[in-house]
TORPADO-169800 format. One record per residue (C-alpha): x, y, z; residue in one letter; residue number from 1. Coordinates in nm, 2 decimals. Last residue first. Layout:
((X,Y,Z),"A",NUM)
...
REM end
This chain:
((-4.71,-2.20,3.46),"X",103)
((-4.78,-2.23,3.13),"X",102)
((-4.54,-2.52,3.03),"X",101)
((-4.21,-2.47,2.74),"X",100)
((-4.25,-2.66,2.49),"X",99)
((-3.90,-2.73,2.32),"X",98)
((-3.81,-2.81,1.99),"X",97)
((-3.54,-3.02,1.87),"X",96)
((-3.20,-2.93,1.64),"X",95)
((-3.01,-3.29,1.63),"X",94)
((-2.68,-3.42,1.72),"X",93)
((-2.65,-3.80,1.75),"X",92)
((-2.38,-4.03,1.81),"X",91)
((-2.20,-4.32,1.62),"X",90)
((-1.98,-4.59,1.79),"X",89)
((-1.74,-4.62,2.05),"X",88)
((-1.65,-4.20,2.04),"X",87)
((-1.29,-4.19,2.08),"X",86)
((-1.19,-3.92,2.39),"X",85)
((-0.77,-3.87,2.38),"X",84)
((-0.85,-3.51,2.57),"X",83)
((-0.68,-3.38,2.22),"X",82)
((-0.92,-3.57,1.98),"X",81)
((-1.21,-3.51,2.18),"X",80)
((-1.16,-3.15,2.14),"X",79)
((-1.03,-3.19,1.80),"X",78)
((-1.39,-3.37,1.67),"X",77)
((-1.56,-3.13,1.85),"X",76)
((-1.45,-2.79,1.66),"X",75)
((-1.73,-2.79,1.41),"X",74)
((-1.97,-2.78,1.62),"X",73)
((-1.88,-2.48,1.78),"X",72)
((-2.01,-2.18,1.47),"X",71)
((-2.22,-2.44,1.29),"X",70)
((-2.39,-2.53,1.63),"X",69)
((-2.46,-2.19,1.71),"X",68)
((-2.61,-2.09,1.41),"X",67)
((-2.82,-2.35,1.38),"X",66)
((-2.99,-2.30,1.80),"X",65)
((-2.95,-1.93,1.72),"X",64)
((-3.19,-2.03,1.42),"X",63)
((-3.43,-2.21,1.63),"X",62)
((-3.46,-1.94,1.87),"X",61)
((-3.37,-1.86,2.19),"X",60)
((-3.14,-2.14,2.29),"X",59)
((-3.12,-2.45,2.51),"X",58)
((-2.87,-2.69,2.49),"X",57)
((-2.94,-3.03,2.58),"X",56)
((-2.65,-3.30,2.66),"X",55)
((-2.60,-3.67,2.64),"X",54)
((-2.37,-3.89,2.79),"X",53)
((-2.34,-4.31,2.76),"X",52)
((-2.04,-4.43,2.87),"X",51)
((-2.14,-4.83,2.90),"X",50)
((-2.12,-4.86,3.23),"X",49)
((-2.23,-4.52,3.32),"X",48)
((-2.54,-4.54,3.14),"X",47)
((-2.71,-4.16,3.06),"X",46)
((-2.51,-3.95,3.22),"X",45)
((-2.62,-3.60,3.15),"X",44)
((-2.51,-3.26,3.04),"X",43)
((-2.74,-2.95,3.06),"X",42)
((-2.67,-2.64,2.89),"X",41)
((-2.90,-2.27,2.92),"X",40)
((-3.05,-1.99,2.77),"X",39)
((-2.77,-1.91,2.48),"X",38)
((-2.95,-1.66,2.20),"X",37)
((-2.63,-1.51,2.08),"X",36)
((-2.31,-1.76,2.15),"X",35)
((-2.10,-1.72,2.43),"X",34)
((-2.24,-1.93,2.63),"X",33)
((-2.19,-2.24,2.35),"X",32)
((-1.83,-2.20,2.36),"X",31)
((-1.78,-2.26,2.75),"X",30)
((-2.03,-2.53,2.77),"X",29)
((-1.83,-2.69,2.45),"X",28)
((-1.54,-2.72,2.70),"X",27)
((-1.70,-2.78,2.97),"X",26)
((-1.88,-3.04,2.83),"X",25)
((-1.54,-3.19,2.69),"X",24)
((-1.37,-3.22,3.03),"X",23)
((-1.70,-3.40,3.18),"X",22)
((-1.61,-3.64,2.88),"X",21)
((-1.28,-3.72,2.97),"X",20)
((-1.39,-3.72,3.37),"X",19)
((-1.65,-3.99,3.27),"X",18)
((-1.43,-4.24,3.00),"X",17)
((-1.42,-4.54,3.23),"X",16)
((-1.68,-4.75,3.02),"X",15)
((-1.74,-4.63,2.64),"X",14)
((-1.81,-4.30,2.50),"X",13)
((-2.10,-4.30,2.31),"X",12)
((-2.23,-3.98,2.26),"X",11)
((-2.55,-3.82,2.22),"X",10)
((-2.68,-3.49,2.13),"X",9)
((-3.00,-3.24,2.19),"X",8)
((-2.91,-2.89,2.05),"X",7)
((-3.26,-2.71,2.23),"X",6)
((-3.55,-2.52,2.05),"X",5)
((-3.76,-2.31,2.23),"X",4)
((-4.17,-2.26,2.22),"X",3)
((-4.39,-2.09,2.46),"X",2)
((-4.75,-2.15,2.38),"X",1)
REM end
C-alpha cells in the first residue's frame, strides 16, 4: 500500500477574486517546493461564482506534510493581506492521507 499525506485547504474568496488568488498559489507554490519531502501542488476552482479555491499538496511523509505547513503557513495571512485578498468566511487547512493505487 503506498501511502502519502497531502495539505488539503479551502478558501472562500468571494466572486471576482480569481487572478488574486492564482497570485497567492503561486506564491505559497513557490514556498512549499522548497520544502523537504515536496511531491507535488495542485490548485483548484471549486465555484467560480462564489470564489471557491482549494489546493492539495502532496508530500513524502506526514511529518514533511507538518513541518511544512508550520514553516509557510504562517505567512498566509500577509500574503493575502498585501494582494488585498479577504477570505468571505472561514476556510479549512487539514493534514490528509493519500492512497496511492497499485498500478
Amino acid at each position: 500500500m503506498a501511502v502519502v499525506y497531502g495539505i488539503l485547504s479551502e478558501a472562500f474568496y468571494g466572486s471576482g477574486s480569481r487572478a488574486k488568488a492564482e497570485q497567492l498559489a503561486d506564491r505559497v507554490a513557490q514556498d512549499f517546493r522548497k520544502q523537504p519531502g515536496f511531491r507535488s501542488a495542485t490548485y483548484f476552482e471549486s465555484d467560480e461564482n462564489n470564489g471557491e479555491y482549494g489546493a492539495l499538496v502532496v508530500w513524502d511523509t506526514k511529518e514533511a506534510a507538518q513541518a511544512a505547513l508550520g514553516v509557510v503557513g504562517p505567512h498566509w495571512g500577509r500574503w493575502r493581506e498585501e494582494l488585498g485578498l479577504k477570505p468571505v468566511s472561514p476556510g479549512k487547512v487539514e493534514i490528509v492521507g493519500i492512497y496511492e493505487p497499485n498500478a
